[in-house]
PAKE-211959 format. One line per field, with one value per residue (C-alpha): residue number from 0; x, y, z. Coordinates in Angstrom, 3 decimals. Example, Ala and Ser with C-alpha at 12.3 -4.5 7.8 and 13.67 -1.06 7.14 Angstrom:
REM PAKE-211959
resi	(0:1)
c1	(12.300:13.670)
c2	(-4.500:-1.060)
c3	(7.800:7.140)
This chain:
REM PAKE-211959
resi	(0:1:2:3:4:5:6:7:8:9:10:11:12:13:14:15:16:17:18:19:20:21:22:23:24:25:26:27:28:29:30:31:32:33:34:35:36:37:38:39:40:41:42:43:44:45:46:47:48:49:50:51:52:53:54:55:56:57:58:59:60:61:62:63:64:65:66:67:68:69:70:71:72:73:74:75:76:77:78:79:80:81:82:83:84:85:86:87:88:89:90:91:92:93:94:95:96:97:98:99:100:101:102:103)
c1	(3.760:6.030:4.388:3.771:1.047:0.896:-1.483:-1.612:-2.403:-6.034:-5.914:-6.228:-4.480:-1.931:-3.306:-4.754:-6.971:-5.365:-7.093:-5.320:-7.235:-7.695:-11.631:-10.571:-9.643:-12.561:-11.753:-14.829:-14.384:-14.766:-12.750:-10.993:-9.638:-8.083:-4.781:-4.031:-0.816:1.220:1.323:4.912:4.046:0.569:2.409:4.870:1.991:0.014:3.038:3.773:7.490:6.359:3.231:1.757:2.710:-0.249:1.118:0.881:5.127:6.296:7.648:9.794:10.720:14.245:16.600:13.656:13.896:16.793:17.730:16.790:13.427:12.990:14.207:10.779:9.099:8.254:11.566:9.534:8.665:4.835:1.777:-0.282:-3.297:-7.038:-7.516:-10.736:-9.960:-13.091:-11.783:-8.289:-7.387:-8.340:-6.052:-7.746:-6.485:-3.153:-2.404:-4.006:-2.040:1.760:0.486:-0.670:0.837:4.099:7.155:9.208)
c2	(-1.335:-4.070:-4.739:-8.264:-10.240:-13.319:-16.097:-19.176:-22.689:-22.035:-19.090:-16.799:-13.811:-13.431:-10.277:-9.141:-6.623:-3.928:-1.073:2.242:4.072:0.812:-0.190:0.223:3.643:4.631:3.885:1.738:-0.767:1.400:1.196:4.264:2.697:0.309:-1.007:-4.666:-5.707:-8.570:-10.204:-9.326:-5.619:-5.637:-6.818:-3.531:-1.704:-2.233:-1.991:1.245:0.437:1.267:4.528:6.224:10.108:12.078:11.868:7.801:7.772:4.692:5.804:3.793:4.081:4.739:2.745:0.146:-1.637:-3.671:-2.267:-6.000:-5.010:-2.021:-3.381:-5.157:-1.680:-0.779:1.470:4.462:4.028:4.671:3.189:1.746:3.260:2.640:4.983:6.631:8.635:8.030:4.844:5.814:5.953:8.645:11.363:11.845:8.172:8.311:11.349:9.371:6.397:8.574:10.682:7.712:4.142:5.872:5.372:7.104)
c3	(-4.866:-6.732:-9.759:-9.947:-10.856:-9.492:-10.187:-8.675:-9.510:-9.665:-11.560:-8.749:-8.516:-4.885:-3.750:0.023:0.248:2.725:4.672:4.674:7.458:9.406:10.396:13.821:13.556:12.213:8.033:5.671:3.621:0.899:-2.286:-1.610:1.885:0.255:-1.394:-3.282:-1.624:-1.759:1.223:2.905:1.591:3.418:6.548:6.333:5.188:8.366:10.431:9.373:7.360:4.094:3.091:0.390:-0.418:-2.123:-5.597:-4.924:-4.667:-2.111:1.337:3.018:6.662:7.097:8.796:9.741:6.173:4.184:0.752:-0.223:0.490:-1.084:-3.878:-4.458:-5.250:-8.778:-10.349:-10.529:-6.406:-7.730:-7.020:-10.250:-9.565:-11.149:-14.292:-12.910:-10.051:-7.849:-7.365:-6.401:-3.197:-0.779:0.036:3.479:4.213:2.602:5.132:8.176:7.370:6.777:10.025:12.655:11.515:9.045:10.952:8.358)
């Protein structure tokens, strides 16, 4: 959602691993169930501040987030997404996720 790459001192990239359709709802731990987040955006993510439309553009819950915030998405407000689609994520999850945990 913002972009960056970080690496840290070991050469490791900053990324968490964050379910869309969470495990406990009944979502895998498939590929497609997943996002790379930083992790402030995987917090709002799970929370239910920040979503994914179908065509991958950001949603942001209004009035529950700072502009300062949303000024860490990408300028387009688009996901980067994998080039082959059957590892993209699922459009069944993205509409779970804006449906039961969105608070936009």
């Amino acid at each position: 959602m913002t972009g960056l790459q970080i690496i840290n001192g070991g050469g490791r990239a900053e990324v968490q691993a964050a379910h869309i359709r969470p495990v406990a709802a009944g979502g895998s731990d498939s590929v497609r169930n997943g996002l790379a987040l930083s992790g402030t955006i995987h917090w709002m993510f799970d929370r239910g501040l920040v979503s994914v439309d179908d065509d991958f553009t950001i949603l942001a819950a209004s009035g529950h987030l700072p502009p300062a915030i949303t000024n860490l998405f990408r300028a387009d407000r688009k996901l980067v997404i994998p080039s082959r689609p059957e590892i993209s994520p699922h459009p069944a999850h993205l509409r779970y996720h804006r449906e039961n945990i969105f608070k936009g």
